[in-house]
matplotlib code that plots the C-alpha trace (Angstrom):
import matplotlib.pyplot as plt

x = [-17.9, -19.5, -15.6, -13.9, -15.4, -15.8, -11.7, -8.6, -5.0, -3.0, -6.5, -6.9, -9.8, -9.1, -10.8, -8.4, -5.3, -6.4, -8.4, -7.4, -10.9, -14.0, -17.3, -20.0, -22.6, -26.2, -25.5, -26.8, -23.7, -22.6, -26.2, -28.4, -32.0, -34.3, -31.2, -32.2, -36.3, -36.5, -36.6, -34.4, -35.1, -33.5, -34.7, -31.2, -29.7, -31.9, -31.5, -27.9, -27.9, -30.1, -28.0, -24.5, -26.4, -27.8, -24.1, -22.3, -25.0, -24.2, -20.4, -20.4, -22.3, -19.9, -16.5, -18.1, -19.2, -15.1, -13.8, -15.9, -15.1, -11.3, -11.3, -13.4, -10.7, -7.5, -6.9, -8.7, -7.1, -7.7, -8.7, -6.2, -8.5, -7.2, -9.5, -8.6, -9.2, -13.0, -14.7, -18.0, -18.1, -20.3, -19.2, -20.0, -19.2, -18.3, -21.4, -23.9, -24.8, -26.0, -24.4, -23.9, -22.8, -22.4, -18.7, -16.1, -13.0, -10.0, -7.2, -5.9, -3.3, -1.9, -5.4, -7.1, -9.2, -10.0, -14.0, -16.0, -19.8, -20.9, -19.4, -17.7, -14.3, -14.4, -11.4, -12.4, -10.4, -10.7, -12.7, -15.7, -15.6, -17.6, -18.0, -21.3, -21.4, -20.7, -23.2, -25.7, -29.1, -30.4, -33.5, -35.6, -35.4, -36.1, -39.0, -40.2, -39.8, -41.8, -44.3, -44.9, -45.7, -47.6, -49.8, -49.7, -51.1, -53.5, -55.1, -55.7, -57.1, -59.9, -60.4, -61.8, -63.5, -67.1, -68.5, -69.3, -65.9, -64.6, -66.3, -65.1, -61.6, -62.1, -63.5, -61.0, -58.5, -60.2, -60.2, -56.4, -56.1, -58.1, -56.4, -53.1, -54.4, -55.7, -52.3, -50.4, -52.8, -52.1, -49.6, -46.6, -45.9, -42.4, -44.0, -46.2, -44.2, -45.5, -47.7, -49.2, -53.2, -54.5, -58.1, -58.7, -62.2, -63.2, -63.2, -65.8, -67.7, -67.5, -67.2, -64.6, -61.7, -59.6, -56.4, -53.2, -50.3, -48.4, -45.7, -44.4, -45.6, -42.5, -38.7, -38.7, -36.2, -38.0, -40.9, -43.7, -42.2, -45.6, -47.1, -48.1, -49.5, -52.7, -55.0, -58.5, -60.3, -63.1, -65.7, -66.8, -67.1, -63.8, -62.2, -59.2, -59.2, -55.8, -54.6, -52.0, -52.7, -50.8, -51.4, -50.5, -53.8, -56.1, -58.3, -58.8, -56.3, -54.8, -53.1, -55.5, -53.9, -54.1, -55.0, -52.3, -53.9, -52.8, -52.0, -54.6, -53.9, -52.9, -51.4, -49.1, -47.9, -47.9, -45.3, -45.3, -42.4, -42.2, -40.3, -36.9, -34.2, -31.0, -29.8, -29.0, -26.9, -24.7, -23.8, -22.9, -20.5, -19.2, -18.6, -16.3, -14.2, -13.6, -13.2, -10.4, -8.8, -9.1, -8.2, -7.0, -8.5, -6.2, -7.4, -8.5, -5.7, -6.3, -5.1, -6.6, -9.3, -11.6, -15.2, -17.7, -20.9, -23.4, -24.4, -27.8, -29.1, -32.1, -30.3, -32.2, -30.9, -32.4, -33.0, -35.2, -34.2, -31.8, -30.5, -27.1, -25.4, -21.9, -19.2, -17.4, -14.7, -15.1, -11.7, -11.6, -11.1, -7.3, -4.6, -2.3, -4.6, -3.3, 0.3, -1.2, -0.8, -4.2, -3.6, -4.8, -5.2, -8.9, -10.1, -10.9, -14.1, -12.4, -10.6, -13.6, -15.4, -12.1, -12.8, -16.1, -15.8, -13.4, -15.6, -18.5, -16.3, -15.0, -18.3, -16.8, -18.8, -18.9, -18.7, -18.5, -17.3, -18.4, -16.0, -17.9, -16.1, -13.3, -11.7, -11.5, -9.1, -6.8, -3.2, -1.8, -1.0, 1.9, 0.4, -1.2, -5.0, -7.5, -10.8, -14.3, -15.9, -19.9, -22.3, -23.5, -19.8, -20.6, -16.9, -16.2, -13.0, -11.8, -10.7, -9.8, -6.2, -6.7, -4.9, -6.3, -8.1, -11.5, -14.4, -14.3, -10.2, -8.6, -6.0, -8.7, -8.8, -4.8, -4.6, -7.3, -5.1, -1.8, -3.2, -4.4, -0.9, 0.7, -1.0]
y = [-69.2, -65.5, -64.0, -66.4, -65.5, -61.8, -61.0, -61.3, -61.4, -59.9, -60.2, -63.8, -64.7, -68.2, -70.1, -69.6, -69.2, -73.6, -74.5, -72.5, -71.6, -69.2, -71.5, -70.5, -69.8, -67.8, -64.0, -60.8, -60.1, -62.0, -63.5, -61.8, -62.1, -64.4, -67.1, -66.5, -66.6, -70.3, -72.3, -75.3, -79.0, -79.1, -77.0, -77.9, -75.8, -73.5, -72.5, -73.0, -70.2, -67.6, -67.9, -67.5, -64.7, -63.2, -63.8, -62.0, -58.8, -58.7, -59.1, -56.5, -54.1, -54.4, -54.5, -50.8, -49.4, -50.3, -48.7, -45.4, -45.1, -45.8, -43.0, -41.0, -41.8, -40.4, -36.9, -34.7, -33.9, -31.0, -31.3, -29.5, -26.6, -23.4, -20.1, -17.3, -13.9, -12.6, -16.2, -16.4, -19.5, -21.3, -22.0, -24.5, -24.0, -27.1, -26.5, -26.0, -28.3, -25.8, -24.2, -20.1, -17.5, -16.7, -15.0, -13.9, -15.1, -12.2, -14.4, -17.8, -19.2, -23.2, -24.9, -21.9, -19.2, -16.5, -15.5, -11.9, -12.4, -9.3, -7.2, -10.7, -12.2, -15.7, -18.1, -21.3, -24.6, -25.8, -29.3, -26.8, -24.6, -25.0, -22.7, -21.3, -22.6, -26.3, -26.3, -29.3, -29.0, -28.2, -29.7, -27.3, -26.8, -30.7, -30.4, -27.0, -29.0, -32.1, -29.6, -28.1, -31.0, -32.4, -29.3, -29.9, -33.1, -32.4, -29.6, -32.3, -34.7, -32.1, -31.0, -34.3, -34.9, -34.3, -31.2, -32.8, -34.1, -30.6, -28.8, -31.7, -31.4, -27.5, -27.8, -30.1, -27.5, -24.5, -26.3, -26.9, -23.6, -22.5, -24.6, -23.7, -20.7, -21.3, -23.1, -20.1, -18.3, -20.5, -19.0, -21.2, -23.2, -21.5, -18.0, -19.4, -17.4, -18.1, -15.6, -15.2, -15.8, -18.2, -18.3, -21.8, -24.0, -26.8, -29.8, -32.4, -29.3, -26.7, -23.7, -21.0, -21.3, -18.4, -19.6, -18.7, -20.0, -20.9, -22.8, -26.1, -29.4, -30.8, -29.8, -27.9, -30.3, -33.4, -35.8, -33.1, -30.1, -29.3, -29.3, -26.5, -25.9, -23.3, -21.4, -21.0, -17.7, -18.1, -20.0, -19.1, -22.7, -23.4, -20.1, -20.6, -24.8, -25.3, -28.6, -29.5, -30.0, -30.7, -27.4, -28.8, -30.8, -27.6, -26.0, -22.1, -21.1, -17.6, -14.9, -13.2, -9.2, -8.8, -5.3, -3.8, -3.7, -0.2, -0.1, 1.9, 5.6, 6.1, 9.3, 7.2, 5.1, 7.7, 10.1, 12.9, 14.2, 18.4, 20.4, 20.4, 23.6, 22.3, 26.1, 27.1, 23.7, 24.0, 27.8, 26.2, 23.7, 26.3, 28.2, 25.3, 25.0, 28.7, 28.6, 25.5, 27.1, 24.2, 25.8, 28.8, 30.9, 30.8, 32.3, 29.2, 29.2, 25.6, 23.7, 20.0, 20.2, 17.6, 18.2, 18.2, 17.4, 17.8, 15.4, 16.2, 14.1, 15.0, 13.5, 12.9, 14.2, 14.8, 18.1, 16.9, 16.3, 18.9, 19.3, 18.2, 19.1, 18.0, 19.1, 16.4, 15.7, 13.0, 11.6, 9.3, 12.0, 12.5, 11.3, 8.5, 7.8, 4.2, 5.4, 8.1, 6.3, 6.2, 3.2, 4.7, 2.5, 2.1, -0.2, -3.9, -5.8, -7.8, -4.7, -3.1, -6.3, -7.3, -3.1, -3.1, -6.6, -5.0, -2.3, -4.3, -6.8, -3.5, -1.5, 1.7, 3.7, 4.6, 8.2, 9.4, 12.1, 13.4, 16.0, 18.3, 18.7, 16.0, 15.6, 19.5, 19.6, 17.2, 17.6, 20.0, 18.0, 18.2, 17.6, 20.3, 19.2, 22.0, 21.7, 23.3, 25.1, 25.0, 27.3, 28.1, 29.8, 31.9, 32.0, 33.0, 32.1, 31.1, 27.6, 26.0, 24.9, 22.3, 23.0, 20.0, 17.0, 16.6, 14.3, 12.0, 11.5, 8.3, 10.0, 12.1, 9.1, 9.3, 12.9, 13.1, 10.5, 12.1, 15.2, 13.6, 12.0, 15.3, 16.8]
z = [-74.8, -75.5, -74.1, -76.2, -79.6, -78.7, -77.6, -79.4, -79.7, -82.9, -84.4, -84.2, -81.6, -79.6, -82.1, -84.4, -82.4, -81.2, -83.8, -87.1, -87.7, -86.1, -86.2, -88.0, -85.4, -86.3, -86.0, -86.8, -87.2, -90.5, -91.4, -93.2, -93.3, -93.8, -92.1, -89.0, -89.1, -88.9, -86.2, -85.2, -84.7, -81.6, -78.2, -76.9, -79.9, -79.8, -76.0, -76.3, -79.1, -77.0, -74.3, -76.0, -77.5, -74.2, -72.9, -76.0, -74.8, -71.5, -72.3, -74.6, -72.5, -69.5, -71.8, -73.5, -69.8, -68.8, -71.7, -70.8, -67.2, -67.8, -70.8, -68.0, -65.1, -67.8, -68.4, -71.3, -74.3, -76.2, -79.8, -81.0, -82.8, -82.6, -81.5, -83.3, -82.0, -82.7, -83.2, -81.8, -79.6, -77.0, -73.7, -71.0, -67.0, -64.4, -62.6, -65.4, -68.4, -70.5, -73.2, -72.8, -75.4, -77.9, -76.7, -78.3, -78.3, -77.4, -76.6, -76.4, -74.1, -74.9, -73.7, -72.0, -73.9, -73.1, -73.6, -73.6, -72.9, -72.3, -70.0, -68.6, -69.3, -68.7, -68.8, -70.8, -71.4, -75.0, -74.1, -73.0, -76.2, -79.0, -82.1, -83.2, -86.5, -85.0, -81.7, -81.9, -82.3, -78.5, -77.5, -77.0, -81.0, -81.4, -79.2, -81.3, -84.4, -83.4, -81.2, -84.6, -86.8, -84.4, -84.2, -88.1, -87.4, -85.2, -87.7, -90.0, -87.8, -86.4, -89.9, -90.6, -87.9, -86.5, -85.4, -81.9, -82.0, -82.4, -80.0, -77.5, -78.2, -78.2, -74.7, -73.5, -74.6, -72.8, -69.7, -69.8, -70.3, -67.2, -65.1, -66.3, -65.4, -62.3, -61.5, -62.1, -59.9, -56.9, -54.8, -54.2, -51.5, -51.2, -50.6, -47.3, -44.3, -40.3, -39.6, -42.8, -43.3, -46.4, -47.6, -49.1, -49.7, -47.8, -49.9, -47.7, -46.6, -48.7, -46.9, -47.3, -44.5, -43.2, -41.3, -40.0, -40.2, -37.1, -38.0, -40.4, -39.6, -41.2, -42.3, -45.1, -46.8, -45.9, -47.7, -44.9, -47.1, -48.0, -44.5, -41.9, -38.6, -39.2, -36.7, -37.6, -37.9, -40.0, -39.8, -36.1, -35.4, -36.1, -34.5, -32.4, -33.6, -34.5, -37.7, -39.5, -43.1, -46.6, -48.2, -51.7, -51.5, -50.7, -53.5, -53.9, -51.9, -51.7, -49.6, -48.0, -46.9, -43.1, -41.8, -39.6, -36.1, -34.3, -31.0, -28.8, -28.4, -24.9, -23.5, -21.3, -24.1, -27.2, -27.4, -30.0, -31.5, -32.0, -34.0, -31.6, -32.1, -30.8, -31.9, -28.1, -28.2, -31.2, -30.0, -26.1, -28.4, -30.5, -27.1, -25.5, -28.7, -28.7, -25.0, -24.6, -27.3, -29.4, -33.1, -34.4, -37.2, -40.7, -43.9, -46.4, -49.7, -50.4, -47.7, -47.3, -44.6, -43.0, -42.5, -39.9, -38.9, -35.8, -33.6, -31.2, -28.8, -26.5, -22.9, -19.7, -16.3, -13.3, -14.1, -17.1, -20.6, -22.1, -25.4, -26.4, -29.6, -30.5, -33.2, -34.4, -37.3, -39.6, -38.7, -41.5, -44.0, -43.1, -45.0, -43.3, -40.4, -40.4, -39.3, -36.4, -32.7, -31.3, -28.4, -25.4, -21.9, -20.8, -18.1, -18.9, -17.7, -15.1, -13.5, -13.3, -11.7, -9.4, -8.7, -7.7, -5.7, -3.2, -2.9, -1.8, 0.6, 2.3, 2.0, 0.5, -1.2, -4.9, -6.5, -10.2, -11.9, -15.5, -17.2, -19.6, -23.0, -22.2, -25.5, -25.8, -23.1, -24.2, -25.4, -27.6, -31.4, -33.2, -36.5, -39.1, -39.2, -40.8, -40.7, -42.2, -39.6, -39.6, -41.1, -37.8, -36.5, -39.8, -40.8, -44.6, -46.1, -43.2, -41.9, -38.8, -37.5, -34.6, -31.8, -29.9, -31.0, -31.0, -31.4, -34.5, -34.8, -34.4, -31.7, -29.3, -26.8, -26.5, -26.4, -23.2, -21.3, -22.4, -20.7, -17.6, -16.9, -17.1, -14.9]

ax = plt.figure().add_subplot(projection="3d")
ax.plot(x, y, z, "-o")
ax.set_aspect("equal")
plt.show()
C-alpha cells in the first residue's frame, strides 16, 4: 500500500489511475498541525496507520539509496564552468578528501585543467575544482566557531558561579593540562625498536623498572600491536627475568640512553692505523706506464681529456704487507663509450668447476701465475684518448696520449686478451 501511493505514472499515482481519486490518509505531508495530535478510537486504525507510515519510510529510504548508487554507477559530468587563466581555485586528489590550494589556474583543456601550486603543475578534472570564492565552510572553521562560543559560554557561567566552584573548575583544567602534557611526553609506541632499554614504574609495586626489549609479543599489524617481549635489568631481583607486557598500559615510561660498551683493549685484537706514504708506490706505477710505453707526451691546446685518480691498497704477501698504488682513468668520462666494444671472453663458473674436477679425478697439480701491470701490456688502440697526468709525474702543460689502455676504460679487458691471442 506504502508503493502504491508513493509511485506514479504520467503523474497519476494508482489510486487515481483505478479509482479516480488519492484517499485522504493522516500525513505530515498534507496535514497540518494540530490534525494529527489526537488519537483514534480504533487501535486497529491506528496501528494500520503507523505501519503504512513505517512502510512509506523504509520505501522511501531504499527508492533515494537506488537513485544514489545508480547516479554513482554513470559517468560524471562536468558543470560546465569555465576556468579562466589566473583564477585561484581549490583542488581535490583521488586519494585524499581534503581540499588543497589555493592554485592557479594556467590552462584549460575540454574537462582537464591545468593547476600551479607552488612549484607543482597538477592536472585536474573539472568535477574536483572548486573556486576560492565558492569553497564550503570546512570544519575545522565550524568547530572554531562553536569552540569559541562555547568558551563564551563558559566565561559566563564561571563568572557566576562560586569561588569554590572556580577554583574546582580551574584545577580540573590544570590537570588536563598536565596530562596532556605528560601524554605528549610519553614516547610513542611506534618509536620502541628491539634492543632498546625503557624505564617505566611499577603499578602493583611501585618500584622503578629498567628493561630491554627483546622482541614483539605480537604482529605489529594485529589486535597485540602494543605488546613486547622485555629483559629485566633493574631491580636486582628481577635481573635477567624475562615478560611480555602491553606497554600502552605502563605508567612513566621513557627511553632510557644506553652507554656504548667498548670492547677491551687488547694488543691482539686492536690495530692502529699510522700515517701510511704510498709515495714509493705511486712513483713504481708511474715507472710501468713510462716503461710499457703506454702514452706519449703532447703539449695541452685544448683537447678533451679524461682524468685520473689513485688507487692504494696496503696488500698482504708472504713477504709481508706492501704498498700498492694504482693509476687509473675514470673511463666514464669519454664521449661515446656506449658504442666502444668492450666484450672480452672470461671463464664461467662451471668451466672453472668442470676444470678443477678433472684435476682432482686425475690428481694433477695446480699452478698460478700473476702478471704484474697486465692491462699496461695490452694492445695498441686505435682511438685518440688524452688524459690528465697526476701531480705526482709533475708534467706542466702537458697531457697524455694513450697508447694502450689502461685501468678504469670500458675496453682494457679486451685489449689484454687481444694481446694475449696475438702472441
Amino acid at each position: 500500500m506504502a508503493k502504491n501511493a508513493l509511485d506514479n505514472e504520467h503523474g497519476y499515482s494508482p489510486y487515481q489511475l483505478v479509482y479516480g481519486l488519492n484517499p485522504n490518509l493522516p500525513s505530515v505531508l498534507t496535514d497540518k498541525l494540530p490534525a494529527l495530535e489526537g488519537t483514534t478510537m480504533s487501535e486497529i486504525v491506528g496501528k494500520h496507520i503507523e505501519t503504512l507510515h513505517s512502510a512509506r519510510t523504509a520505501f522511501t529510504r531504499s527508492e533515494c539509496s537506488e537513485r544514489i548508487r545508480r547516479a554513482l554507477r554513470k559517468q560524471t559530468r562536468p558543470s560546465g564552468i569555465s576556468y579562466q587563466t589566473g583564477d585561484k581555485v581549490y583542488y581535490k586528489r583521488p586519494d585524499n578528501k581534503e581540499w588543497k590550494g589555493p592554485g592557479i589556474v594556467i590552462g584549460q583543456d575540454g574537462a582537464v585543467a591545468f593547476v600551479r601550486h607552488g612549484g607543482m603543475l597538477v592536472r585536474v578534472h573539472q568535477c574536483r575544482l572548486t573556486k576560492v570564492s565558492t569553497i564550503p565552510e570546512t570544519e575545522e572553521n565550524k568547530n572554531t566557531d562553536i569552540n569559541s562560543e562555547q568558551e563564551k559560554v563558559a566565561k559566563r557561567i564561571i563568572s557566576k558561579a562560586m569561588p569554590i566552584q572556580e577554583n574546582k573548575f580551574v584545577n580540573y583544567c590544570d590537570r588536563q593540562v598536565e596530562n596532556a602534557i605528560a601524554e605528549t611526553e610519553r614516547p610513542k609506541l611506534a618509536d620502541i625498536k628491539i634492543g632498546q632499554t625503557v624505564k617505566y614504574r611499577n603499578a602493583e609495586s611501585g618500584e622503578q623498572c629498567v628493561a630491554k626489549v627483546t622482541g614483539r609479543a605480537g604482529k605489529a599489524t594485529g589486535s597485540n600491536k602494543n605488546w613486547f617481549n622485555l629483559q629485566y635489568l633493574e631491580p636486582n631481583t628481577l635481573k635477567g627475568a624475562e615478560i611480555s607486557v602491553d606497554m600502552s598500559k605502563l605508567e612513566e615510561v621513557e627511553n632510557v640512553a644506553t652507554e656504548v660498551e667498548l670492547p677491551s683493549s687488547d694488543d691482539d685484537s686492536v690495530m692502529i692505523f699510522e700515517d701510511v706514504s704510498f709515495r714509493e708506490a705511486k712513483l713504481k706505477e708511474l715507472i710501468s706506464w713510462k716503461n710499457n710505453s703506454v702514452y706519449e707526451e703532447c703539449t695541452d691546446t685544448g683537447q678533451k681529456c679524461i682524468s685520473t685518480r689513485w688507487i692504494c691498497s696496503l696488500k698482504d704477501t708472504s713477504e709481508g704487507t706492501i704498498h700498492n698504488a694504482r693509476l687509473v682513468a675514470r673511463g666514464f668520462e669519454e664521449f661515446n663509450r656506449d658504442d666502444i666494444p668492450k666484450d672480452s671472453p672470461t671463464c664461467g663458473t662451471d668451466s672453472l668447476r668442470l676444470v678443477l674436477a678433472i684435476l682432482a679425478q686425475r690428481g694433477w697439480k695446480t699452478r698460478t701465475m700473476d702478471i704484474k701491470t697486465a692491462f699496461l701490456q695490452g694492445a695498441e688502440i686505435e682511438r685518440k684518448i688524452y688524459v690528465k697526468p697526476p701531480i705526482e709525474a709533475q708534467c706542466k702543460d702537458i697531457i697524455w696520449k694513450l697508447r694502450k689502455c689502461v685501468y678504469g676504460l670500458s675496453d682494457a679487458s679486451l685489449s689484454w686478451y687481444n694481446r694475449v691471442k696475438s702472441s
